[in-house]
Backbone as XML, in Angstrom:
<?xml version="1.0"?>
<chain id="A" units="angstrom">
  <residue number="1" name="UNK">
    <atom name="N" x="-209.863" y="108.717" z="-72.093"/>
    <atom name="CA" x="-208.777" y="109.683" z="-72.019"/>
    <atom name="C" x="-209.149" y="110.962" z="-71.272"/>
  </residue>
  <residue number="2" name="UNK">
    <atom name="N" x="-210.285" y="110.952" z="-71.110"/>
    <atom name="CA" x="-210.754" y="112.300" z="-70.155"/>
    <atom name="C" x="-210.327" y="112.071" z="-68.717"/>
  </residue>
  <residue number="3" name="UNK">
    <atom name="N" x="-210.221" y="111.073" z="-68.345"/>
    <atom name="CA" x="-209.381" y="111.207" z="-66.792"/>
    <atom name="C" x="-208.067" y="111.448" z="-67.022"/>
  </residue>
  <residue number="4" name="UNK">
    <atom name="N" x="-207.642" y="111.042" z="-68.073"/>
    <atom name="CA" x="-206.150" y="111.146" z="-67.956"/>
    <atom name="C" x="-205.620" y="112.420" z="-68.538"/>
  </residue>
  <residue number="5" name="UNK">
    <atom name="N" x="-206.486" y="113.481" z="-68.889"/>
    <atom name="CA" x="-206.236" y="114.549" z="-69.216"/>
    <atom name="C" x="-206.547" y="115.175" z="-67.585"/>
  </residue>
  <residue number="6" name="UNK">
    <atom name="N" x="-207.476" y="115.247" z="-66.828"/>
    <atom name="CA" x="-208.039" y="115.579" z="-66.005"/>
    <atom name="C" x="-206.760" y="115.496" z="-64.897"/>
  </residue>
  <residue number="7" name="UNK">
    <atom name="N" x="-205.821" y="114.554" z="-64.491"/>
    <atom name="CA" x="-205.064" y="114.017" z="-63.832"/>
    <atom name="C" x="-203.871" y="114.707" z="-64.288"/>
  </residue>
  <residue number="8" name="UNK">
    <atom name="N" x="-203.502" y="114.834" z="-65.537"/>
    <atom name="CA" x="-202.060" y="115.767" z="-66.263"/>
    <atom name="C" x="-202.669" y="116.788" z="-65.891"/>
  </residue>
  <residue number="9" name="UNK">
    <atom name="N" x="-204.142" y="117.601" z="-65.699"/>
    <atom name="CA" x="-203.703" y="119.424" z="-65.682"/>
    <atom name="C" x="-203.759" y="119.204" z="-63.947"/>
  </residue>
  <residue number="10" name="UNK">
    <atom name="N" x="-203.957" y="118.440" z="-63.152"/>
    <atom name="CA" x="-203.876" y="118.625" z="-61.777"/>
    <atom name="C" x="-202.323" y="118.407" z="-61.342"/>
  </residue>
  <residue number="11" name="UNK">
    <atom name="N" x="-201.721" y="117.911" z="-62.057"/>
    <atom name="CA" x="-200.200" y="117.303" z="-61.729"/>
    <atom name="C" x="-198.880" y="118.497" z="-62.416"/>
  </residue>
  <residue number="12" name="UNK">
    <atom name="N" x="-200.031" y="119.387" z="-63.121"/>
    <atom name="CA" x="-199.451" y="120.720" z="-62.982"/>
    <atom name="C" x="-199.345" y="121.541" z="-62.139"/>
  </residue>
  <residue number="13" name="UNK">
    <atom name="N" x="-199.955" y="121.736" z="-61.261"/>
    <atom name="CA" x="-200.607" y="122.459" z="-59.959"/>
    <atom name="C" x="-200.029" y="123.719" z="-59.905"/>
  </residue>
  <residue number="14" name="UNK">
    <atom name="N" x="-201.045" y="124.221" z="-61.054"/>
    <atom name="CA" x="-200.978" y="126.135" z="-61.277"/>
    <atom name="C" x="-202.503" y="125.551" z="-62.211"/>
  </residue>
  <residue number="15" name="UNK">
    <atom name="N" x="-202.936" y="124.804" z="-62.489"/>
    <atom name="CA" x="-204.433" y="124.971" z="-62.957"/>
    <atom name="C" x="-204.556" y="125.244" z="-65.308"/>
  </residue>
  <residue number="16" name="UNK">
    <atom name="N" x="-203.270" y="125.303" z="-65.040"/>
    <atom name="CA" x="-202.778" y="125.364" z="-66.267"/>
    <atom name="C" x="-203.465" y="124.048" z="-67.027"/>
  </residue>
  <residue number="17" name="UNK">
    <atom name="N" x="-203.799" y="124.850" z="-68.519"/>
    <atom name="CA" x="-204.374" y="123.698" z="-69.473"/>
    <atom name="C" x="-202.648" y="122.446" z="-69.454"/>
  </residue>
  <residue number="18" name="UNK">
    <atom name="N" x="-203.730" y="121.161" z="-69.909"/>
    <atom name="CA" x="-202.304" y="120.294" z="-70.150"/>
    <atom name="C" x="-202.629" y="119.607" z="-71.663"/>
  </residue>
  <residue number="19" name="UNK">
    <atom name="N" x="-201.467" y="119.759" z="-72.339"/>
    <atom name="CA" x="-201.738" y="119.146" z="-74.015"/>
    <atom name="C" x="-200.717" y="117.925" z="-73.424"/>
  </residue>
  <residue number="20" name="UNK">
    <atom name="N" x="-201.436" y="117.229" z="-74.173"/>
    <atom name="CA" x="-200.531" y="115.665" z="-74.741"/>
    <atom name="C" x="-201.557" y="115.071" z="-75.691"/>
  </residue>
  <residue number="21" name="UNK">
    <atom name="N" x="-199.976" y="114.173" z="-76.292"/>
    <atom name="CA" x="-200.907" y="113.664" z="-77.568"/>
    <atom name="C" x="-200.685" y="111.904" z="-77.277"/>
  </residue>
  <residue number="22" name="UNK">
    <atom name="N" x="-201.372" y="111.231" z="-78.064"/>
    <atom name="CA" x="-201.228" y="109.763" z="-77.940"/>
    <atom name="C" x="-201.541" y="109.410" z="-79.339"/>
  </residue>
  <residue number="23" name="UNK">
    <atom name="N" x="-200.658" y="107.955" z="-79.486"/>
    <atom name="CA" x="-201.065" y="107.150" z="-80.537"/>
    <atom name="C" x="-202.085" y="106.319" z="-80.568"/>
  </residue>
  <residue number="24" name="UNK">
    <atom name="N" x="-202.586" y="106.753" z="-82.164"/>
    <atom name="CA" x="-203.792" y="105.742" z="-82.529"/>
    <atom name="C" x="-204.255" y="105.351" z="-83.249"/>
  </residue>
  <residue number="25" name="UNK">
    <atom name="N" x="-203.991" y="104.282" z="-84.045"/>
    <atom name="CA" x="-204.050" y="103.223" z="-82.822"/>
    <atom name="C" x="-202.525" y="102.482" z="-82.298"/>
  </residue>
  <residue number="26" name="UNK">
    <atom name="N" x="-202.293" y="102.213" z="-81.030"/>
    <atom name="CA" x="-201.317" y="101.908" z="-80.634"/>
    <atom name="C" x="-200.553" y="100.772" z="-81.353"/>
  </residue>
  <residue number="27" name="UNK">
    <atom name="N" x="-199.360" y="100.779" z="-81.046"/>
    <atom name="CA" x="-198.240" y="99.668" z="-81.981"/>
    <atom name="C" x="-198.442" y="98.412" z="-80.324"/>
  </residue>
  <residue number="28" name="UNK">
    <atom name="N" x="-198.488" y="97.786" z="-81.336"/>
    <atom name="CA" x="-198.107" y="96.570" z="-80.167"/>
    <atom name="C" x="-196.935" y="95.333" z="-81.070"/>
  </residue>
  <residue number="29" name="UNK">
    <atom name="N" x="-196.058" y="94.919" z="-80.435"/>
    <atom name="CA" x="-194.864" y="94.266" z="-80.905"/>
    <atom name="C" x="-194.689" y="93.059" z="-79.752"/>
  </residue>
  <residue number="30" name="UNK">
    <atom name="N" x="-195.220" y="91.725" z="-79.796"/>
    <atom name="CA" x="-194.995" y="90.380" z="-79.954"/>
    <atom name="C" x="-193.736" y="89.983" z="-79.899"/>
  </residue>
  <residue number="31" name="UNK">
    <atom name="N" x="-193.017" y="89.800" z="-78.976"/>
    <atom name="CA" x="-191.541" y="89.232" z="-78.982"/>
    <atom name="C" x="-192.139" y="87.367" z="-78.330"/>
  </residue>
  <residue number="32" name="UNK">
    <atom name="N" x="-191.903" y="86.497" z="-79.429"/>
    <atom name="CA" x="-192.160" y="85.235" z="-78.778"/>
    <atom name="C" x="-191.086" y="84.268" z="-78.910"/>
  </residue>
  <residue number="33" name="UNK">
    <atom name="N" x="-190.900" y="83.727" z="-77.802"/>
    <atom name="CA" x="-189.456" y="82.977" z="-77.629"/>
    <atom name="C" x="-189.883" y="81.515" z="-77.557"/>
  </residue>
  <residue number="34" name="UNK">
    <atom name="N" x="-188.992" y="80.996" z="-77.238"/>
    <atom name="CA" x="-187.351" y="81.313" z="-76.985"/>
    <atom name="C" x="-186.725" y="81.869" z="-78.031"/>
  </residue>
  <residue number="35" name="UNK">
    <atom name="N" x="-186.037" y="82.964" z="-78.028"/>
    <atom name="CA" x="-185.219" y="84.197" z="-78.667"/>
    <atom name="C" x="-184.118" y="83.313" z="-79.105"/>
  </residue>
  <residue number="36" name="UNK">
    <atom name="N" x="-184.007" y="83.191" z="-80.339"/>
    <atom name="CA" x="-182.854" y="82.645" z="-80.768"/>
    <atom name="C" x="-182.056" y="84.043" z="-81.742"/>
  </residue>
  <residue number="37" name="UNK">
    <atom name="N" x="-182.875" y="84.996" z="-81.935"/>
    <atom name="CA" x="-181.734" y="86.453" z="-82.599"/>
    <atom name="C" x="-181.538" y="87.314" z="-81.671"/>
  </residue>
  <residue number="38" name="UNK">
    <atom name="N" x="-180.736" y="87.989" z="-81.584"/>
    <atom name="CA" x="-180.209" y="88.982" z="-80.421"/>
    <atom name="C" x="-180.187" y="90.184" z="-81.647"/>
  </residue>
  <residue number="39" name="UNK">
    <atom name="N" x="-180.737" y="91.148" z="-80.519"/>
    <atom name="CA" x="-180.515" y="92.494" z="-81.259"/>
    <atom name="C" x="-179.777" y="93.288" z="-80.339"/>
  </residue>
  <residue number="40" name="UNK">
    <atom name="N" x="-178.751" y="94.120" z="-81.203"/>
    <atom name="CA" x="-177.863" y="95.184" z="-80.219"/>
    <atom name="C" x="-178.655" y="95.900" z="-79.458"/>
  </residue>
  <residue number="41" name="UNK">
    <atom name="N" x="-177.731" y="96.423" z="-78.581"/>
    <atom name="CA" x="-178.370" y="97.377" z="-76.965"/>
    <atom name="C" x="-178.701" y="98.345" z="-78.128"/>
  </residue>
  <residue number="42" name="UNK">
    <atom name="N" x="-179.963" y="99.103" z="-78.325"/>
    <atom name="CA" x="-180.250" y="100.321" z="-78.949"/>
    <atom name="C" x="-181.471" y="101.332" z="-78.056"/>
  </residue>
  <residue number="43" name="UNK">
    <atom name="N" x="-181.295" y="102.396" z="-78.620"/>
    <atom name="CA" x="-182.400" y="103.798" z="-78.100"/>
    <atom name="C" x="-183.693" y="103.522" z="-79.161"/>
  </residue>
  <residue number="44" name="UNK">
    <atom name="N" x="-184.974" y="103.801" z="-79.094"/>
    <atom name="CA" x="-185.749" y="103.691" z="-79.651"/>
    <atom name="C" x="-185.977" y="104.512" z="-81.280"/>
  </residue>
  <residue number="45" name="UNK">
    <atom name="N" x="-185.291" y="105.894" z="-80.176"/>
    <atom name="CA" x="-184.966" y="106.789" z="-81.352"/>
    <atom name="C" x="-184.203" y="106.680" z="-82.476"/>
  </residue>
  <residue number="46" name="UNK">
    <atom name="N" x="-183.229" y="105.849" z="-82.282"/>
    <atom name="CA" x="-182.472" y="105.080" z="-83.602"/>
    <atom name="C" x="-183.708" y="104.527" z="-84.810"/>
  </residue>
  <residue number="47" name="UNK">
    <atom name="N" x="-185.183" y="104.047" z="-84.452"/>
    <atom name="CA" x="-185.837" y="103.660" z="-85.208"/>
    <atom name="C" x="-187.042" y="104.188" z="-85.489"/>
  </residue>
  <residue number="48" name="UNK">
    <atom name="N" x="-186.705" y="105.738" z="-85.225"/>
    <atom name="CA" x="-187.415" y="106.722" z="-85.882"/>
    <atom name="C" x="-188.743" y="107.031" z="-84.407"/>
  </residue>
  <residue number="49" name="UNK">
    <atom name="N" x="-188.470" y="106.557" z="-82.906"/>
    <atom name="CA" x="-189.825" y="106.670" z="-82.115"/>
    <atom name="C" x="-189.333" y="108.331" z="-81.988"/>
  </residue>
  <residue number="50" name="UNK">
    <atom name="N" x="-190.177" y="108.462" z="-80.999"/>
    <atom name="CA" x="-190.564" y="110.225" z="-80.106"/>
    <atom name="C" x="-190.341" y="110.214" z="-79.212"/>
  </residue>
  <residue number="51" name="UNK">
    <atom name="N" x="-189.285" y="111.219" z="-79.239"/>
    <atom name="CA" x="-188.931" y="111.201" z="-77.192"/>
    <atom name="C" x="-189.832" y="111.633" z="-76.631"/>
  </residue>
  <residue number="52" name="UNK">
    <atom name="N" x="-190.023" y="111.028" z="-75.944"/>
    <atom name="CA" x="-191.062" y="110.968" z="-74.732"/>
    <atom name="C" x="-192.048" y="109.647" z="-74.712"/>
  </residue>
  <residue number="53" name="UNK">
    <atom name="N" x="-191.390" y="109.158" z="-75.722"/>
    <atom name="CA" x="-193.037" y="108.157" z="-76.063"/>
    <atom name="C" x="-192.378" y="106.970" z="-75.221"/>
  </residue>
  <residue number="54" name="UNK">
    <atom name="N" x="-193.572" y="106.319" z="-74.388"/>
    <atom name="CA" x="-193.666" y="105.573" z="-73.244"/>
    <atom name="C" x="-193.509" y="103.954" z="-74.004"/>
  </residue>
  <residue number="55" name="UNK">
    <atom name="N" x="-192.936" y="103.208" z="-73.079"/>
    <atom name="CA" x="-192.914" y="101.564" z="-73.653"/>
    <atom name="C" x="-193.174" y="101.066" z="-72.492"/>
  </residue>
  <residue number="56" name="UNK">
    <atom name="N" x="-194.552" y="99.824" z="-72.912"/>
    <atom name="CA" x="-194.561" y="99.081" z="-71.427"/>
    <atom name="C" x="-194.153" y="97.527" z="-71.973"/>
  </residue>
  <residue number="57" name="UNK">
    <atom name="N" x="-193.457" y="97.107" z="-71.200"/>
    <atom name="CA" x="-193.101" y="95.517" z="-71.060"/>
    <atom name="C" x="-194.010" y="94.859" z="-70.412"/>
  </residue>
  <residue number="58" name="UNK">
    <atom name="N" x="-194.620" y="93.991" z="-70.718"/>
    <atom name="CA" x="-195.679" y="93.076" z="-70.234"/>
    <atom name="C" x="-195.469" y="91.576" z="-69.902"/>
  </residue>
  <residue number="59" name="UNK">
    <atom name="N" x="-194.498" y="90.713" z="-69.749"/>
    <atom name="CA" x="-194.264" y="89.436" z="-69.962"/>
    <atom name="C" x="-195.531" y="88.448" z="-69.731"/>
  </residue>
  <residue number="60" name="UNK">
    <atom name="N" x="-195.904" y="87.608" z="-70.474"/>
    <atom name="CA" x="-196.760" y="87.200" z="-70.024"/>
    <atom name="C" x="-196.455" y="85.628" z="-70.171"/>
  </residue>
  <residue number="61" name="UNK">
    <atom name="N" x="-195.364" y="85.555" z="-69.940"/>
    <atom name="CA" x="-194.639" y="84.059" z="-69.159"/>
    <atom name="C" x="-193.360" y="84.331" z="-68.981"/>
  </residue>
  <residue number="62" name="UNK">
    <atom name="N" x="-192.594" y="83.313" z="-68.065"/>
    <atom name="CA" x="-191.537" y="83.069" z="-67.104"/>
    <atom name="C" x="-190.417" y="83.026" z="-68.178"/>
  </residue>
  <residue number="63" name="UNK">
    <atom name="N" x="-188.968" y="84.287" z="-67.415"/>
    <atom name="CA" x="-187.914" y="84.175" z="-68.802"/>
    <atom name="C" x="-187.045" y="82.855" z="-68.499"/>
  </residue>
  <residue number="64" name="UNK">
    <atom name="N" x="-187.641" y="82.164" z="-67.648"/>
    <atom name="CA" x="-186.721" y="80.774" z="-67.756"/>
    <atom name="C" x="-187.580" y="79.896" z="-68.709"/>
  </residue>
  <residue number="65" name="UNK">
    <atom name="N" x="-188.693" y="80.407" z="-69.379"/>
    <atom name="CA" x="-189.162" y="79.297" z="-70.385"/>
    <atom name="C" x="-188.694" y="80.238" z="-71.857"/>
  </residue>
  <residue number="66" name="UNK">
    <atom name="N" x="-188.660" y="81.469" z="-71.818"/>
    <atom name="CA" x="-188.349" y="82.288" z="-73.005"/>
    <atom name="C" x="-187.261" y="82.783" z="-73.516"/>
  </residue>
  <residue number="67" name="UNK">
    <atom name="N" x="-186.681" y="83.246" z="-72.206"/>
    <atom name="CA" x="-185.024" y="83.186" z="-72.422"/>
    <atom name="C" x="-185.117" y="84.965" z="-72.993"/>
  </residue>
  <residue number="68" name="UNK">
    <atom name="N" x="-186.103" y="85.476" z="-73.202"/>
    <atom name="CA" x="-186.291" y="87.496" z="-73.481"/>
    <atom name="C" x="-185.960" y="88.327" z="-72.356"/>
  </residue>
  <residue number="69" name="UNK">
    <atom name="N" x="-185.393" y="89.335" z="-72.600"/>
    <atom name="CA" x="-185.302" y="89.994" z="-71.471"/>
    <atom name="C" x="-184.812" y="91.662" z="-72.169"/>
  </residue>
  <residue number="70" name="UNK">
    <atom name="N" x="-185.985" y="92.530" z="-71.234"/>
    <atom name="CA" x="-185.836" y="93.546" z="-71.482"/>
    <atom name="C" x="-184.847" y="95.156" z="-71.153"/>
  </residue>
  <residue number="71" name="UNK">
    <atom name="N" x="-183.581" y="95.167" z="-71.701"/>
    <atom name="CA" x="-182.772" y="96.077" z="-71.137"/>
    <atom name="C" x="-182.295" y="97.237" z="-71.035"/>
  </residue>
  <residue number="72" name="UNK">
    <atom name="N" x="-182.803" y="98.092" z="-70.034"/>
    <atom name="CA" x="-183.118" y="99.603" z="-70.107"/>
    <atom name="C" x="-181.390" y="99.992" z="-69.507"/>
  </residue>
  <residue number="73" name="UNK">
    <atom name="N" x="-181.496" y="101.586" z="-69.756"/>
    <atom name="CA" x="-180.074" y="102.152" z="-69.472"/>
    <atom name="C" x="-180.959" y="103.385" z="-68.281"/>
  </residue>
  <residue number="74" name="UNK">
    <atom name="N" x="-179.818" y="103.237" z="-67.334"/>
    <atom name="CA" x="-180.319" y="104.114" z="-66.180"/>
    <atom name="C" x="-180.735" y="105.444" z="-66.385"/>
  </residue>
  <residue number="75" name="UNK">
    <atom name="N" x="-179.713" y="106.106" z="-67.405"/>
    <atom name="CA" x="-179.978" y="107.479" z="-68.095"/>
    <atom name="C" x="-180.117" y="107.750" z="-69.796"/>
  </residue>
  <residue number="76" name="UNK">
    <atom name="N" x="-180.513" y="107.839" z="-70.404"/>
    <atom name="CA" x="-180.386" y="108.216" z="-71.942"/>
    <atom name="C" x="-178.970" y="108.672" z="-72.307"/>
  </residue>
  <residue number="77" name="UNK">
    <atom name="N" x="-178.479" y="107.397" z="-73.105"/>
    <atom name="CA" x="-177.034" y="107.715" z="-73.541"/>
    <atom name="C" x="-175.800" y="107.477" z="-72.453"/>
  </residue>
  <residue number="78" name="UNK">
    <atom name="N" x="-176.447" y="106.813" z="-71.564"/>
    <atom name="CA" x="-175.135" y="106.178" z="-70.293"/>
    <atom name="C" x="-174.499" y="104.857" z="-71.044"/>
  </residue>
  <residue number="79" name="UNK">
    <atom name="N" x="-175.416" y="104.042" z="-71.862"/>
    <atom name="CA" x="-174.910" y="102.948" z="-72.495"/>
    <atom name="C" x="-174.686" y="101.736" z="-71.526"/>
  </residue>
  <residue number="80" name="UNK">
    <atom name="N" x="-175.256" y="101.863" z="-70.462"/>
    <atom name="CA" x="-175.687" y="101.091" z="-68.852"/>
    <atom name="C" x="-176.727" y="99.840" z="-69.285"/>
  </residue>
  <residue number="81" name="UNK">
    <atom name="N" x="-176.913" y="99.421" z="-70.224"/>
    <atom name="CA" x="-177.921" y="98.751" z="-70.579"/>
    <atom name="C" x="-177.720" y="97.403" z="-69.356"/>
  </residue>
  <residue number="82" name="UNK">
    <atom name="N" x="-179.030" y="97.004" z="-68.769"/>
    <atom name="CA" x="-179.001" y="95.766" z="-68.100"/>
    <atom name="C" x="-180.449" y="95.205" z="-67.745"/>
  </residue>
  <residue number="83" name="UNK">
    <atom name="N" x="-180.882" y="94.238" z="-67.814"/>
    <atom name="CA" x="-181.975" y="93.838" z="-67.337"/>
    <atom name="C" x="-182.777" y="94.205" z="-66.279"/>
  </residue>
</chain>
């Protein structure tokens, strides 16, 4: 995490200290298909996350064998949800 602190106070560019915090230890969440429950289009924040807190999607096989698919909204609260 020392580069990545190192990299946030340069991406300030006034030399300014940079705080951020991270989780630890990280959540990791297993979606394994084929998906037979559907969950409504929702914000994270509905289930108690932190705005700002980052989500990475990782697939690590083809959604024509899983049938998952991950659907973001262009802006927070547009309700644009689409793959």
């Amino acid at each position: 995490l020392p580069d990545l602190k190192r990299r946030l106070q340069r991406a300030t560019g006034d030399g300014s200290e940079a705080t951020f915090h991270y989780q630890r230890p990280p959540t990791i969440r297993i979606q394994p298909g084929p998906a037979r429950a559907y969950v409504r289009a929702h914000s994270d924040d509905e289930y108690g996350h932190q705005n700002g807190e980052l989500n990475y999607w990782l697939p690590l096989t083809g959604r024509a064998k899983t049938g998952v698919d991950l659907h973001c909204e262009s802006r927070k609260g547009e309700g644009d949800h689409s793959p």
